[in-house]
N, C-alpha and C positions, 0 to 999 in steps of 0.2 A: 233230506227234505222230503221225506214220503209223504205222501197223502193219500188217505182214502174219499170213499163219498165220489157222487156221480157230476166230478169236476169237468166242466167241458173244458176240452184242448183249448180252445182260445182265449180263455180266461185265464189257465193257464199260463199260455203264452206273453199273455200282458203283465201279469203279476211280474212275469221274471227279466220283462224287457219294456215293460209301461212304465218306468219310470225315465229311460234312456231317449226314448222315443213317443214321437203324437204326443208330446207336449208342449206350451207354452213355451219360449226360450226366456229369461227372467232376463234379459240384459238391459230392459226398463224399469224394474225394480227398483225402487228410491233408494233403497239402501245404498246402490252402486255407486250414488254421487258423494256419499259421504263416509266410505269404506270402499276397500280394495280388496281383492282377493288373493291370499297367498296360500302356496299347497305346502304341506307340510310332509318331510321325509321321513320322519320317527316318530316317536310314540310322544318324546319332548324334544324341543328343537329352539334353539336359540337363533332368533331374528338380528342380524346384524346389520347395521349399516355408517358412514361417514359424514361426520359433519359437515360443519361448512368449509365452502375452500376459502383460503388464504387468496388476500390482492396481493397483483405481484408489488416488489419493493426495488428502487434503484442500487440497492446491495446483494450482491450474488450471493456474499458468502452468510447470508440470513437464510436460515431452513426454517420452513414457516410447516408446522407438522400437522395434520388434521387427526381430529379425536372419533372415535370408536366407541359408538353405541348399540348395545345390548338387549334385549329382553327376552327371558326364557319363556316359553308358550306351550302350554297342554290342552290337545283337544278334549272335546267331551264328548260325552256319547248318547247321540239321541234319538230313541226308538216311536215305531208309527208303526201299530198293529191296525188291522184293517179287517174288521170279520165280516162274514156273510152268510148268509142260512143257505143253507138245502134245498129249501122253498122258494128262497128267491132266485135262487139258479134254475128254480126247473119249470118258473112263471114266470121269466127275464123274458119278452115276445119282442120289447124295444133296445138291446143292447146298452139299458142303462149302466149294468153293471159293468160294461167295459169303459164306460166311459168314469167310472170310481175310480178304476186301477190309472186311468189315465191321469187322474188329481194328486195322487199320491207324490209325486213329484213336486209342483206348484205348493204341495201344503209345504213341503219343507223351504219352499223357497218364501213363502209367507211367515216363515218361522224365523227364518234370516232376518230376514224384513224387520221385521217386529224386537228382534235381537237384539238387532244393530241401534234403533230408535231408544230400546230401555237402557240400555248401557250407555249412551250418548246422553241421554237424561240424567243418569245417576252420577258421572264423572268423577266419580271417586274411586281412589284403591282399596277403600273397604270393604267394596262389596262386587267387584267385577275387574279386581286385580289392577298395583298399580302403572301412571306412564313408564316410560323410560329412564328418566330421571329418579325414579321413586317414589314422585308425586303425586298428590290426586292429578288428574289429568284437567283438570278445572281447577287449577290454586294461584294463588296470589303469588310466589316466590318459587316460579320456574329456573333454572342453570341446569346447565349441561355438567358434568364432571368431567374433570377435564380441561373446560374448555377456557380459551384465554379469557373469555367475556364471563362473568359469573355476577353481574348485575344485577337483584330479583326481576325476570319479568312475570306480568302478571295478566294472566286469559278469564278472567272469573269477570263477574260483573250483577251487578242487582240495579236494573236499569229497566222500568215498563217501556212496553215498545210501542212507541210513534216514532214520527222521522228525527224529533229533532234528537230522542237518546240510540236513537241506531247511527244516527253523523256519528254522534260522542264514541261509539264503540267500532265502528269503521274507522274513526280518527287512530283510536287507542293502538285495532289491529297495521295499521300500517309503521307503527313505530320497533314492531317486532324485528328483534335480532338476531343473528345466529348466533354459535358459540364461538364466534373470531371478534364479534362486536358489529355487523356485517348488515345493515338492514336487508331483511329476504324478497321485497319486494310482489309476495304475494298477491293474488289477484283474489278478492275475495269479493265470490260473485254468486253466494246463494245465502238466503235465509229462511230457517228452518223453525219450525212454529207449531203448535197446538191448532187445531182446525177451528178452534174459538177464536184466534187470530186472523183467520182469512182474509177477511174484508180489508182488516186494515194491513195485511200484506201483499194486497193485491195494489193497492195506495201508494204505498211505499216503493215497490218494486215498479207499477207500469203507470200511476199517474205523472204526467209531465209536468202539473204543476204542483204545487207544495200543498197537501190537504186540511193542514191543519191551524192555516189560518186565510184572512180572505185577500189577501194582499196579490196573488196571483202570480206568485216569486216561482222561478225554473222548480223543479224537482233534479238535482244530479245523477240522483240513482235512479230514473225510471229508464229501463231497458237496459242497464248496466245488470243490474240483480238481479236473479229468477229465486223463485221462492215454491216450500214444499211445506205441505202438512203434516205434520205424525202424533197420530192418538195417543203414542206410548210417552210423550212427552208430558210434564206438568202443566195448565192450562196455562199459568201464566211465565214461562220457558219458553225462550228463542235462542238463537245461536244463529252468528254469522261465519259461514265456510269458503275456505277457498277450495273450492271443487275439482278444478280442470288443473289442478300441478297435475306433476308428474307422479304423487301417491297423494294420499288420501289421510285425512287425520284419524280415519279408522281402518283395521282390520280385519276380516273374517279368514281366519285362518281352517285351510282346511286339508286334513288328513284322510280323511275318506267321502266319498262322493256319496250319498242315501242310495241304498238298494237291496233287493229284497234276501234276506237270509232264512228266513223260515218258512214255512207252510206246513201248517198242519188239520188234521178234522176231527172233531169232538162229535161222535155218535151222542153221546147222551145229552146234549143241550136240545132245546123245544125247535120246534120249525124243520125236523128232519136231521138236525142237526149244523152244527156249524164249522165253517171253514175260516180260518185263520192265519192271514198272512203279514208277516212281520218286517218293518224294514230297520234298518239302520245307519245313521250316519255320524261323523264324529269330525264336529268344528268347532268353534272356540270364535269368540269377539272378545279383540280387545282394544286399547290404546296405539294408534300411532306419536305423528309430531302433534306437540300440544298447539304450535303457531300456528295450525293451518284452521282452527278455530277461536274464535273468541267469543266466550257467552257474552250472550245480553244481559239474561235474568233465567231465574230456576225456575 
């Protein structure tokens, strides 16, 4: 990592440890309610876990066996070069440019961000790899392999969102089963929406009485739901999650944490030249449980 040019140490110092530190902690990042984070040991690493459990049965000698799900996972690798002139190091009077190195962190974590929302839009395995089952992660004819239950369920929906078609898909999400036949009893307590829906998911979620007609009937959902915006979403795309299980119907798989691996200084560029410092991280978003969502509409 050598570097030439009239680098002051402290800039220095931040480049190789501003990403660690004096930053932002992301753990209110939206992404977090509708993804979980898992670290990965190898370069590809198969995510495994256990279906549902078996109810006990008044016969001992019944072995009731749980099935083993799979998905293999590769991170990517995602680079944030960060340059700076000569000039601006040597007329820096405000400490701005420490306070860049200090960003360089938050950008990755606005990258996540942003990740997590496009792929949650897209819900297909065509273009951001498929569920666990094989499926698009948004399909009509969900089963487990495997598993005793192998009934199509179905988490897709093409449904505009007011109250009365968000009942119909809250109704639909509480009929979801495991792969023993099992209803999972989910608690699904966020809806997730394009910021062209605001108003009317602020409606939904916190008015107490029913907004969409004048009759002045309870609202059920208001303060049971909390609700979030995301740009990367299609304007007219919603989704109802259950947020607060114990995991998340997404993942952000990560293998390496963003930090800086290069630095170097180009004499020949204008402004005295420039300085150039490189980070790198290597995560992956993909597919969890498909029941811990149910779209509304794309």
């Amino acid at each position: 990592m050598a570097i030439s040019g009239n680098l002051p140490k402290h800039l220095e110092v931040a480049a190789r440890t501003g990403v660690l530190a004096a930053t932002p902690n992301d753990g209110d990042m939206p992404w977090r309610r509708v993804a979980m984070e898992v670290d990965l040991t190898a370069k590809t690493t198969t995510l495994v876990d256990l279906g549902g459990v078996p109810y006990p049965t008044q016969k001992p000698q019944v072995v009731q066996d749980m099935i083993e799900k799979s998905l293999s996972v590769t991170p990517e690798d995602w680079y944030l070069t960060v340059p700076i002139s000569q000039n601006a190091i040597d007329d820096d009077q405000t400490g701005s440019l420490l306070k860049k190195f200090q960003g360089v962190l938050p950008a990755y974590y606005r990258h996540i961000n942003a990740r997590v929302f496009t792929v949650l839009n897209a819900g297909d395995g065509q273009t951001y790899g498929a569920c666990y089952d094989d499926q698009d992660f948004f399909d009509s004819d969900h089963a487990d392999p495997g598993g005793s239950y192998q009934t199509a369920q179905d988490n897709e929906g093409a449904l505009t969102l007011s109250l009365d078609n968000f009942h119909t898909i809250w109704v639909a999400a509480q009929g979801f089963m495991d792969d023993q036949g099992h209803y999972t009893n989910y608690e699904y307590n966020l809806l997730v929406c394009h910021p062209t829906s605001n108003v009317l998911a602020a409606n939904i979620t916190g008015n107490t009485q029913a907004m969409d007609t004048g009759n002045r009937e309870s609202n059920p959902y208001a303060g049971r739901i909390g609700y979030i915006t995301a740009p990367q979403l299609d304007t007219t795309a919603w989704h109802l999650i259950a947020s607060s299980e114990s995991v998340k119907p997404m993942f952000v798989a990560m293998r390496k944490q963003p930090q800086l691996i290069d630095m170097k200084y180009d004499s020949d560029q204008p402004n005295g030249g420039m300085h150039y410092f490189r980070y790198h991280g290597r995560y992956v978003v993909g597919y969890g449980d498909w029941r811990l969502a149910k779209q509304g509409n794309t």
